[in-house]
Steps between C-alpha positions, in 0.01 A plus 500: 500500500318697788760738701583323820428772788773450787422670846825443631875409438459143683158425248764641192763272651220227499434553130804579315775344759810664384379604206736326339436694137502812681279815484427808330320718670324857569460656856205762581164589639377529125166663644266555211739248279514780263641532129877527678469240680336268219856613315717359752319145587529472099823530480549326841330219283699550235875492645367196710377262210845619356694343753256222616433637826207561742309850439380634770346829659563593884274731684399557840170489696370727623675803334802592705413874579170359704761339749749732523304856431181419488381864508710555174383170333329539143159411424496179302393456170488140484496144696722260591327276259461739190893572557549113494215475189714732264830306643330198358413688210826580427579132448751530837560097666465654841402772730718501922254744688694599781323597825655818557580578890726640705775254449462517110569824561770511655723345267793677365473506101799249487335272776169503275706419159724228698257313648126518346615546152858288474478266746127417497390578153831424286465818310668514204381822373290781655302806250376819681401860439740767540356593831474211650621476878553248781634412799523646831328876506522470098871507545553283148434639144593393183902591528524278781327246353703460200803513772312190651452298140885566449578376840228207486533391164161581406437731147247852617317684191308867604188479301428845366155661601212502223401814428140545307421820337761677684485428863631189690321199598500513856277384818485831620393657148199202504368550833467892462307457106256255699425722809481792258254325283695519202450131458629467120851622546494214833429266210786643268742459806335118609496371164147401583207614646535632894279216652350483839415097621277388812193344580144574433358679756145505572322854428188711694281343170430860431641475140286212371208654664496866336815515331755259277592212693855486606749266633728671770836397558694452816833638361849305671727725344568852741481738161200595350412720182383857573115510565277484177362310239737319300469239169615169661515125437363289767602144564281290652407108514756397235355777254605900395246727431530888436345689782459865620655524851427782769802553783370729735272536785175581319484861653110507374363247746741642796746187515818548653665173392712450237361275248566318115193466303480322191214467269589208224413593163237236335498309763161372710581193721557512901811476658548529908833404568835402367858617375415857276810684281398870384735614207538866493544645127336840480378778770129665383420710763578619816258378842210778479211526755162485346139685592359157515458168356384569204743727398769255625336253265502697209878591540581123555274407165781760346832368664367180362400575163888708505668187664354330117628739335879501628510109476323543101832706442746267685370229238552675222814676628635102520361377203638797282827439691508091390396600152799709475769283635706312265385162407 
């Protein structure tokens, strides 16, 4: 079944009524939907099948920081909509985005717990990380809550944080790999690729014309990789291909704006327009500025003949690794 997306308490009302079978649940702003949080909405899913209830994910939009500090709000990795693609991913029933304002704000932690989560969602059990907070001025941690499931009759599990080659999963951890470039230990953290989604935007025609033609990307998401030339996968009308992808501002014809460049591997067909996905899996270089064109187009004949290479040994890294899994 698709996740149901709620907006509000009166569509979840709408939906589930009571929710009669009751809910178990997970509470966050899950940006990046990382390997921690892909361990709690599985066992989220897990204690909810158990006890034939609802599982669900509540999050807020936009991120609460941008309303109440907005000068100490974090850059983004993702979307709304890839958070609410790896909910649905997870297997979850349903996703309550929460419009977070002022008022949502200024709920005590009891007030929240009492009235969105009992009395409107039936919650029956509740699964967070260890530093999880809520409430009024982040007034509520996990202490209280378990005070709250004791006095509300609902069971609270802290989740313990996934730690991957030594250092914990984290948001924070994520966004400073991708703005340092170091795009493979992002992936470690994500589980996945970093991945940037937008539309096609339409170029200056300079790369077809004396260059490798390009499609450039009109990124949504507010973090981008450090500038350089990366091995990517690109996404584009319904297909994947591998790609070598510039982020930068292409210092050796003088632009200024930022841009994502990618040139799709083995590919010759036109495309102007449309949704575009660029998966990030390995940094090449860093942005350089060139004498000229034709030493820019001799260094992009090597990023792609290296961007080959990489994805050569990611197939044979993963078909080693299925030839040596037990049968």
């Amino acid at each position: 079944m698709p996740l149901a997306v709620l907006h509000s308490l009166g569509e979840w009302t709408a939906r589930f009524g009571a929710a009669g079978a009751g809910t178990v649940l997970t509470v966050g702003n899950f940006d990046g939907l990382h390997r921690g949080h892909q361990k709690i909405l599985s066992e989220v899913l897990v204690r909810a099948r158990a006890v034939s209830s609802l599982a669900a994910a509540v999050t807020f939009d936009p991120h609460p920081l941008k309303v109440l500090r907005p000068a100490e709000a974090p850059i983004l990795i993702s979307t709304l909509a890839q958070r609410l693609a790896g909910i649905e991913a997870a297997g979850l029933d349903a996703a309550l985005v929460l419009q977070f304002n002022r008022e949502l704000s200024h709920l005590s932690p009891e007030d929240f717990v009492h009235t969105i989560l009992v009395e409107k969602l039936a919650v029956r059990g509740i699964l967070v990380g260890d530093n999880f907070r809520f409430g009024h001025r982040q007034a509520g941690d996990v202490r209280l809550l378990a005070e709250l499931g004791r006095k509300y009759r609902f069971d609270v599990e802290i989740v313990k944080p996934v730690v991957v080659r030594g250092e914990v999963v984290s948001s924070t951890a994520i966004r400073q790999a991708v703005q340092r470039g170091e795009i493979e230990i992002a992936g470690r953290l994500l589980g996945r690729p970093f991945a940037l989604t937008g539309q096609i935007q339409r170029g200056e025609g300079r790369g077809s014309r004396v260059l490798f033609p390009t499609l450039n990307l009109a990124a949504e998401q507010e973090l981008l990789p450090a500038r350089g030339v990366y091995a990517t996968e690109t996404l584009v009308d319904g297909r994947c291909y591998r790609s070598a992808t510039n982020v930068g501002v292409r210092p050796t014809f003088d632009r200024s704006g930022l841009t994502v460049e990618s040139h799709l591997l083995d590919f010759s067909g036109q495309i102007a327009s449309g949704p575009m996905e660029v998966r990030f899996w390995k940094r090449l270089r860093e942005e350089k500025k060139f004498s000229g064109v034709d030493e820019l187009r001799a260094q992009i004949a090597k990023d792609i003949a290296h961007a080959r290479t990489f994805f050569v040994r990611l197939d044979g890294a993963r078909s080693s690794h299925r030839s040596s899994s037990p049968k």
